[in-house]
C-alpha positions in Angstrom: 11.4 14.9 -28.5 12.2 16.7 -25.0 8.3 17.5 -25.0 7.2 14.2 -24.9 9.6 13.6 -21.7 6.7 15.1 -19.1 4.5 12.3 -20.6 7.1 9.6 -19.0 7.4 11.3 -16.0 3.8 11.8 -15.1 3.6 7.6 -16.4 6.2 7.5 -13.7 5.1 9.6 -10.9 1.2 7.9 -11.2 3.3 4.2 -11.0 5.1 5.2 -8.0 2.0 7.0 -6.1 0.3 3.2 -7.1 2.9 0.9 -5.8 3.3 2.8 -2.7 -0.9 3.2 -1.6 -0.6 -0.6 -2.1 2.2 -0.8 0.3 0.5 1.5 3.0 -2.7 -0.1 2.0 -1.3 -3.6 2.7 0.5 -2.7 6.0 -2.4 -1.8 7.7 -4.7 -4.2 6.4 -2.4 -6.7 8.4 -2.0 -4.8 11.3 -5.5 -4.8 11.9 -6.2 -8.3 11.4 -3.2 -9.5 13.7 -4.5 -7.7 16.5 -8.1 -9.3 16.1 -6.0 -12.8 15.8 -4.8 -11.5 18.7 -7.4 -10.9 20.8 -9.9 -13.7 19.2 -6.7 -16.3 20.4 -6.6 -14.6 24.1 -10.2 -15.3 24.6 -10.6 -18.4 23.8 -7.7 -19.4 26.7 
């Protein structure tokens, strides 16, 4: 039963590596498009 252990922990390490590119993914996705709010909002003053 111990062999099948690396099985879970490579299920594990793949879920992790997942949840945190979408994490990163997302933050900058929103940085980007608050700055053009940003800058679309200043020129239309």
């Amino acid at each position: 039963m111990d062999s099948n252990w690396w099985i879970l922990l490579i299920e594990a390490a793949v879920a992790l590596g997942l949840f945190l590119f979408i994490i990163w993914w997302t933050m900058f996705a929103g940085k980007k498009k608050d700055n053009d709010d940003t800058k679309s909002m200043k020129d239309k003053e």
